[in-house]
C-alpha positions in Angstrom: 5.9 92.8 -74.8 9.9 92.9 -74.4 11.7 90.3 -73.2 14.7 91.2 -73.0 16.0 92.2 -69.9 17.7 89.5 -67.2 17.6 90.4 -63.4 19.7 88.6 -61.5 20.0 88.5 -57.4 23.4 89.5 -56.8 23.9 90.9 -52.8 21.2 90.7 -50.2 19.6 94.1 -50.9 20.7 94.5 -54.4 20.0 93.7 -57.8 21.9 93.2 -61.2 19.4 94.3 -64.0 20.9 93.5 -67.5 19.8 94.6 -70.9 20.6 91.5 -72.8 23.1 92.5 -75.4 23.7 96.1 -73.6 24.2 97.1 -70.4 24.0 97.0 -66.7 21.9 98.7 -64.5 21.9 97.8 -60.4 19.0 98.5 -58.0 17.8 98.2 -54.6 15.5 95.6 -54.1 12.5 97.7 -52.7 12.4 99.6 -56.0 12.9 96.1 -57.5 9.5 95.1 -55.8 7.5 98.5 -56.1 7.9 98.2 -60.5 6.4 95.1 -60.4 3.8 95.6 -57.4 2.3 97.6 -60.6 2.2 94.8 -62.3 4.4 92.3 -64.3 4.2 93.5 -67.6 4.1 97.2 -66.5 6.5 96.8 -64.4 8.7 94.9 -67.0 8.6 98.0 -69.1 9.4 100.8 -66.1 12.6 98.7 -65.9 13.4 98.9 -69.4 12.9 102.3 -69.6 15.3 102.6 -66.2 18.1 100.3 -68.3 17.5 102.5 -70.9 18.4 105.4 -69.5 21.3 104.0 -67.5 23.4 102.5 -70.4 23.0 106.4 -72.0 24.4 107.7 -69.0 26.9 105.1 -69.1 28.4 105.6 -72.8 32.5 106.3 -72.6 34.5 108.0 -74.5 37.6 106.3 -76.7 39.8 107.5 -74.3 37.8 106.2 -71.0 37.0 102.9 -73.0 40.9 102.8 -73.5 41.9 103.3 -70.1 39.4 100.5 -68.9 40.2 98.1 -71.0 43.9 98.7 -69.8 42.7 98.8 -66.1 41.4 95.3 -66.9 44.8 93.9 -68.7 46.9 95.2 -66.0 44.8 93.2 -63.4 44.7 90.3 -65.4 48.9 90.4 -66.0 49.1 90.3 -62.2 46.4 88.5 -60.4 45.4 86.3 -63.9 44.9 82.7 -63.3 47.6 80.6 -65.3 45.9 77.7 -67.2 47.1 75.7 -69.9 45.0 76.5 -72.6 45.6 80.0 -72.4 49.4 79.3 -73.6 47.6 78.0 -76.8 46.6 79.5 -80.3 44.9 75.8 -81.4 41.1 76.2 -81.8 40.1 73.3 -80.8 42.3 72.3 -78.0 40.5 75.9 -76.4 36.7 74.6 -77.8 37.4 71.2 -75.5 38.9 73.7 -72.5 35.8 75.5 -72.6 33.5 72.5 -72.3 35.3 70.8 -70.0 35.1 73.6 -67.6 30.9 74.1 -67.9 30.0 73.3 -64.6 33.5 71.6 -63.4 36.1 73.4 -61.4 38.9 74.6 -63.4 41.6 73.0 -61.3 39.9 69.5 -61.5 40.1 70.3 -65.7 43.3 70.9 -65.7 44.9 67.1 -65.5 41.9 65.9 -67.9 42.9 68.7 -70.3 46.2 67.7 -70.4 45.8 63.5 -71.1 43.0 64.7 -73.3 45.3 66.9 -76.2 48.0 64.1 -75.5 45.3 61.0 -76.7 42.7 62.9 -78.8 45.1 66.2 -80.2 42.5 67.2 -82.8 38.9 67.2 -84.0 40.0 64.3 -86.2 41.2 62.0 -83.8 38.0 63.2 -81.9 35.8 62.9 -84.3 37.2 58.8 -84.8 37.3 57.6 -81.4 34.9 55.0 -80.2 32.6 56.4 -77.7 33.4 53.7 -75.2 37.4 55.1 -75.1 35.4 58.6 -75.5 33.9 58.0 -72.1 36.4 56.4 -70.0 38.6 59.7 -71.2 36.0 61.6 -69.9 35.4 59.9 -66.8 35.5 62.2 -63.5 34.4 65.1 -65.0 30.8 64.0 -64.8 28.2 65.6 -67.4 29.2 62.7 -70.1 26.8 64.1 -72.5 29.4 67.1 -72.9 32.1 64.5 -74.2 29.3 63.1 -76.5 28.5 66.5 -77.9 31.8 67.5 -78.3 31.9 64.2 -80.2 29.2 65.2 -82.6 30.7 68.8 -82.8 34.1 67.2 -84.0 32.2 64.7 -86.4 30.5 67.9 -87.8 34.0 69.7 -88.4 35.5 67.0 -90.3 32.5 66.3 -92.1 32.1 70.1 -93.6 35.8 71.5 -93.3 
């Protein structure tokens, strides 16, 4: 049996079927329902085969790929949010950007971000810090194990690199 497609609810009639790895394929939810009215693991396969066949309709060309991709830059040079991190090359000082914003709001990340590179500017530093100072850095952005991880992650780095 396949297992990999993802359907996920996206309007109140409509659906967002995804290929993992692939594509997209959008459908009403009455057909949703009638492929699996035949049955789950039927109906799991009618809507691979419909993925299938909508990601070969949806190949591009280089030239259509080109002009999307600078569709999407064009957008993102005017209506782009301006965060911090992105005004960074560093590695790490992105990695701890990344997981700070799992599950926070960006704008609450932003003032932690900043006092964090400031205190711990590395994976070093990071990877040294007791976890009590670890914590109380974290504090307010809720989901401590994240900092803890992070922890570990930088412990890793300067362990092996």
């Amino acid at each position: 049996m396949r297992r990999d497609i993802l359907v996920q609810g996206a309007h109140a009639d409509t659906f967002i079927c995804r290929k993992l790895n692939s594509g997209v394929l959008e459908m009403k939810k009455e057909k949703l329902h009638k492929i699996f009215l035949q049955g789950y693991h039927d109906g799991l396969e009618q809507l691979q085969d419909l993925v299938d066949k909508k990601i070969e309709i949806m190949k591009l060309s280089a030239l259509e790929i080109q002009q999307l991709q600078d569709k999407i830059l064009d957008w993102y040079a005017q209506y782009g949010r301006k965060l911090p991190w992105r005004l960074t090359q560093d590695p790490y000082l992105i990695h701890i950007s990344e997981v700070m914003s799992q599950q926070t709001q960006v704008d609450r990340v932003i003032p932690y971000w900043e006092k964090w590179r400031k205190v711990l500017p590395d994976y070093q530093s990071l990877a040294k810090v007791n976890k009590s100072d670890l914590l109380t850095l974290w504090s307010g952005l809720g989901f401590n194990s994240r900092a803890l991880r992070l922890q570990s992650c930088a412990q890793a780095v300067v362990e092996k690199y």
